[in-house]
Structure formats: structure tokens, C-alpha cells
Backbone bond lengths (Angstrom), bond angles and torsions (degrees), N, CA, C in turn:
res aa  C-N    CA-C-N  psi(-1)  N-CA   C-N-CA  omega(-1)  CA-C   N-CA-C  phi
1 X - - - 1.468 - - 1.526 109.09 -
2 X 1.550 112.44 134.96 1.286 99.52 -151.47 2.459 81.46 -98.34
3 X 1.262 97.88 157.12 1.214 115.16 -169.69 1.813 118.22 -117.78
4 X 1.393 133.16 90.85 1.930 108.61 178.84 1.538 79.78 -121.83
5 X 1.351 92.82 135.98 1.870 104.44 -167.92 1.604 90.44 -132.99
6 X 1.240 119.78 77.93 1.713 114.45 163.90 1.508 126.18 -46.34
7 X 1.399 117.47 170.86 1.508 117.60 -166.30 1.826 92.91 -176.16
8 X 1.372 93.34 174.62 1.223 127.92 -178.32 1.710 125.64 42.94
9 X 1.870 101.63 34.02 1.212 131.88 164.38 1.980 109.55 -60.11
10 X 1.347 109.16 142.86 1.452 95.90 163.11 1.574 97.24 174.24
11 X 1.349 112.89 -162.94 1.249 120.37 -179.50 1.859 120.36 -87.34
12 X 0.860 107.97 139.38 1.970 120.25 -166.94 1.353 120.24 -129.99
13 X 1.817 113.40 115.78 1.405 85.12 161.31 1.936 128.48 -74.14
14 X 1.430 93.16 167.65 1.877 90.40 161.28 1.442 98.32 -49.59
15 X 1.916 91.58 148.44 1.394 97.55 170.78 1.974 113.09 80.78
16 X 1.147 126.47 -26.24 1.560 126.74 -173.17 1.302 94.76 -92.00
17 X 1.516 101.63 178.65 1.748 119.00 -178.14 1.569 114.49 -117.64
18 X 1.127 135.41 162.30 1.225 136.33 -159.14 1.886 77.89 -152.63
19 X 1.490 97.96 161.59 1.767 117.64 159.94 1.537 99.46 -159.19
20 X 1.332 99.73 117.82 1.511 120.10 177.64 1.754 103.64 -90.88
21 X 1.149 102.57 165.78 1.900 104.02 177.46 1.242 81.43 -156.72
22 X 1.456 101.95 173.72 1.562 131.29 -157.73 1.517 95.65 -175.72
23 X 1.780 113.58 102.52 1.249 134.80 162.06 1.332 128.51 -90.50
24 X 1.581 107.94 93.14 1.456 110.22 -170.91 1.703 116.14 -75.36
25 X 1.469 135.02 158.77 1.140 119.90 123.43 1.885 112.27 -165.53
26 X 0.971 92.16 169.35 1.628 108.56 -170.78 1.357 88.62 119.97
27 X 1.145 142.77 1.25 1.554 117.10 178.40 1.832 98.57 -115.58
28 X 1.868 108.11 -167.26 1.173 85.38 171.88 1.505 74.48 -112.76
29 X 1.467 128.34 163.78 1.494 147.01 -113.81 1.448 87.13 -128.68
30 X 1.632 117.19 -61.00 1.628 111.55 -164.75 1.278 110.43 -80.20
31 X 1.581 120.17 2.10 1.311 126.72 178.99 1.395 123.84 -63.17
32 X 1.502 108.84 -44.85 1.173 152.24 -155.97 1.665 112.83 -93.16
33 X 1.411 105.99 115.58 1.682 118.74 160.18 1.800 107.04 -69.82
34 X 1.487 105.58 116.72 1.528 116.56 168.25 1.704 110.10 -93.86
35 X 1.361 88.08 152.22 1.768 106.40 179.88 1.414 132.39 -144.60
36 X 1.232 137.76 120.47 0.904 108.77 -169.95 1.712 98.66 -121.64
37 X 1.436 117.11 142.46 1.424 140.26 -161.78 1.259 87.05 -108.92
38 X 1.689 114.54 170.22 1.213 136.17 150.39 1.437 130.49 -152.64
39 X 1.476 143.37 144.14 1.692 144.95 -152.75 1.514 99.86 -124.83
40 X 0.946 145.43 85.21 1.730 119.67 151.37 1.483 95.19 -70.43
41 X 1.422 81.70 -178.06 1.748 112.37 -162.08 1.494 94.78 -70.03
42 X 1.397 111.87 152.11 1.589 111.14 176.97 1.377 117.79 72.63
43 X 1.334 102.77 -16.47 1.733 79.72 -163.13 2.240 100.61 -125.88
44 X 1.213 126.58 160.91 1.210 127.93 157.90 1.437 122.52 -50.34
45 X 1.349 117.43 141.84 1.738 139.18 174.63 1.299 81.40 -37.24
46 X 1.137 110.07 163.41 1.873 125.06 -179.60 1.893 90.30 -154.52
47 X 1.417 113.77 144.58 1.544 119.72 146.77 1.724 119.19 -64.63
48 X 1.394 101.07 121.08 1.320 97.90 162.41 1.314 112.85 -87.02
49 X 1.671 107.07 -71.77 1.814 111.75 -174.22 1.533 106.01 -162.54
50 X 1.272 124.78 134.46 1.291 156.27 -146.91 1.937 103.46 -116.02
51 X 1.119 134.76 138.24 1.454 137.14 161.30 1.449 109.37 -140.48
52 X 1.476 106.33 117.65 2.055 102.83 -170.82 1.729 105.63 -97.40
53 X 0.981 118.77 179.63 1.327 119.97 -165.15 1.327 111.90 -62.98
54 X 0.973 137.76 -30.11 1.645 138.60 165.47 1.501 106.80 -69.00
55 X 1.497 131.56 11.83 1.199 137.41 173.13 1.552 124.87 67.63
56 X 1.711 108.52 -0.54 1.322 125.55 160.16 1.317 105.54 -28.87
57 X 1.732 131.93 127.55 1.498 115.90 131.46 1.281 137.95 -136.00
58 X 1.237 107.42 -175.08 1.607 108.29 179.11 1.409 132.69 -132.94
59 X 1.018 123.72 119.37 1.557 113.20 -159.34 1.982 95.53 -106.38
60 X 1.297 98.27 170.98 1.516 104.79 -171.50 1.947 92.63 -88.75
61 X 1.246 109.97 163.05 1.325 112.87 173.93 1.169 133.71 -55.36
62 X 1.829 114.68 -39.11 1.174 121.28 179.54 1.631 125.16 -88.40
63 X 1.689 100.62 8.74 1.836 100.13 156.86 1.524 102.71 -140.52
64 X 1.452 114.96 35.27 1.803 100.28 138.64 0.780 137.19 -75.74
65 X 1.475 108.21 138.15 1.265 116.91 170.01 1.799 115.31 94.53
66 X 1.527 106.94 -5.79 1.230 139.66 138.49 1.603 135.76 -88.02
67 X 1.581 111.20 -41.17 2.000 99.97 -179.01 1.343 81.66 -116.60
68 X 1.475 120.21 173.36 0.882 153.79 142.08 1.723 139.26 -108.88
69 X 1.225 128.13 113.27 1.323 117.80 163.76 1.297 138.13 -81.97
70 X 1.074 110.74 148.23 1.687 110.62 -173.26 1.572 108.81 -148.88
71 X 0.935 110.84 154.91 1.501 120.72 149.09 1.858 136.21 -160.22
72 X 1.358 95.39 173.69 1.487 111.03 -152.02 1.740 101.78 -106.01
73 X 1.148 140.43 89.43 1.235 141.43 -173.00 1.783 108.84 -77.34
74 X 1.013 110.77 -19.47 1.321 114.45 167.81 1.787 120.78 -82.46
75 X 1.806 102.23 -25.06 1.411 87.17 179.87 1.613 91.77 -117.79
76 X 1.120 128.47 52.14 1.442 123.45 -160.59 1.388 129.27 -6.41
77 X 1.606 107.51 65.09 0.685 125.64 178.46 1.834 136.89 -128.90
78 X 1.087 115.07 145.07 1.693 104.78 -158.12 1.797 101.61 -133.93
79 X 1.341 106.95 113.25 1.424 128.37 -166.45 1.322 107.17 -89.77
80 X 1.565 145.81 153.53 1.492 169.65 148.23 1.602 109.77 -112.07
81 X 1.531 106.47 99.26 1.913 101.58 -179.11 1.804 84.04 -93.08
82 X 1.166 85.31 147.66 1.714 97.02 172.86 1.369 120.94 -132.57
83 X 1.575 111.76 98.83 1.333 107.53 -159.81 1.857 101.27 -106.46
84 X 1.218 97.33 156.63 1.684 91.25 174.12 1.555 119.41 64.87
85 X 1.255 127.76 63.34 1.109 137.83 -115.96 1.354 80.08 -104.40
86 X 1.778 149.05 167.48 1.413 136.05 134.54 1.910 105.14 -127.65
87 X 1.129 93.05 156.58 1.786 96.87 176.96 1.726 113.77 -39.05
88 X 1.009 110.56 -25.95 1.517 108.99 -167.46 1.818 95.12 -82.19
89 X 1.309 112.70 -26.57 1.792 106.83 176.11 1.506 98.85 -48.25
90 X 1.256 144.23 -18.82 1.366 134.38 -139.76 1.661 88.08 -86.45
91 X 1.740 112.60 127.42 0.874 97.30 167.10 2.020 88.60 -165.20
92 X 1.948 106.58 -164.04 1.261 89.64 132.21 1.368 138.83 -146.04
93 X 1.101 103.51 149.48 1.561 114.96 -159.84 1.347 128.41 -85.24
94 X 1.468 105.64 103.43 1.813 106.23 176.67 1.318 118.39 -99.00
95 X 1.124 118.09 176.94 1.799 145.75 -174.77 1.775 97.15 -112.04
96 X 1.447 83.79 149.07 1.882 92.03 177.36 1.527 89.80 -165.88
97 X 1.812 98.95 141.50 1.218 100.58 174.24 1.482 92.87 -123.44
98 X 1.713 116.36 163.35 1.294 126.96 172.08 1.522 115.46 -156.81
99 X 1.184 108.60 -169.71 1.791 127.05 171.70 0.723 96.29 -134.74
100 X 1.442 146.07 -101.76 1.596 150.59 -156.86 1.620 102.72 -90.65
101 X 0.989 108.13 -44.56 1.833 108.73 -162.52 2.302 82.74 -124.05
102 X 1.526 102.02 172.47 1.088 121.57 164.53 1.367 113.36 -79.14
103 X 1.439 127.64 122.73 1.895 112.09 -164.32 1.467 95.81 -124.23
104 X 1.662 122.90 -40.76 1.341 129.68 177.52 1.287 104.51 -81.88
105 X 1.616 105.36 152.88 1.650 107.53 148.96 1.576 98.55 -168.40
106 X 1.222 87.84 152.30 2.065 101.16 175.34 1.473 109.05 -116.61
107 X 1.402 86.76 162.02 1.709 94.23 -163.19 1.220 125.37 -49.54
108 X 1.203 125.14 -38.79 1.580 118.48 160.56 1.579 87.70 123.15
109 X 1.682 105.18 161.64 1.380 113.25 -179.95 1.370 106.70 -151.65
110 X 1.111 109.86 145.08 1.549 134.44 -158.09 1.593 113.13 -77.40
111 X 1.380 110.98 118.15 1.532 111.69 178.86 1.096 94.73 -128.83
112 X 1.886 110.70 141.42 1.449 120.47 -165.35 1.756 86.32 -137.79
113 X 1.215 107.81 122.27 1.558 123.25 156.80 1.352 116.91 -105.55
114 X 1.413 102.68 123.23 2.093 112.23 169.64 1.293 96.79 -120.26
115 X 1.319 84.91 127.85 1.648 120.90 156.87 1.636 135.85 -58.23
């Protein structure tokens, strides 16, 4: 049973840092392109930032140079640091793993930025 169990969602001021994780398993881990998406209210899933098994990544335009992705192939695990936070980060934020298309995803966890 495949498992992405997010964490370290919570409340932020503008300006603070957050680090989300995403603990996979049932899959094999280094196989796998990680992603992490995000929903506020009202609006469609959006790409945040993507890292493929050669540890390549890509972040969406409107948080470069602000999040970062990473991950941990030893603890199968795939990190989002979120620095410099603004109200519009408020959303919530899932993990997805894939090969060709996105096939996993976990429920997602709630990040709240005040201004």
C-alpha cells in the first residue's frame, strides 16, 4: 500500500519559514519524481516544485528563490523549505510522486500565513 503522509504544515508569520516533509512508502523512493502542489480556497491545484531522481529541480516562478526542494533517498523522504513566507503561500500543500504522469499523492497539510 503505497503511503505520502505530509507534515510540518502550520501557522506563519509574513516573512517566516516553514519546512514541510512528505514520508513516502510502499513505493521504491529513488525511483520516483517528487512534487509538491498546493490549493487555497477558491482557486485550482497549482505546481509548486518538482525534484526527479537524479535530484534535478524545478520550482514554479512565483516561489523562486523563496522554497526549496529537496530530498532524502535514504529516509524516503522529500522536503519543501519555505523561506520568506507571503499571505498568498496560504494554502494546502500536498506531495505527489510519479514517472510519466503524477500517480501518488497524500492528503496535504495546511499552511496559514498572516500578514
Amino acid at each position: 500500500q503505497v503511503q505520502l503522509v505530509e507534515s510540518g504544515g502550520g501557522l506563519a508569520q509574513a516573512g517566516g519559514s516553514l519546512r514541510l516533509s512528505c514520508a513516502a512508502s510502499g513505493i521504491t523512493f529513488n525511483s520516483y519524481a517528487m512534487g509538491w502542489f498546493r490549493q487555497a480556497p477558491g482557486k485550482e491545484r497549482e505546481f509548486v516544485a518538482a525534484i526527479d531522481v537524479r535530484s534535478n529541480t524545478n520550482h514554479a516562478d512565483s516561489v523562486k528563490g523563496r522554497f526549496t526542494i529537496s530530498r532524502d533517498n535514504a529516509k524516503n523522504t522529500v522536503y519543501l523549505q519555505m523561506n520568506s513566507l507571503k499571505s498568498e503561500d496560504t494554502a494546502v500543500y500536498s506531495c505527489a510522486a510519479g514517472a510519466s504522469s503524477w500517480k501518488y499523492w497524500g492528503q496535504g497539510t495546511q499552511v496559514t500565513v498572516s500578514s
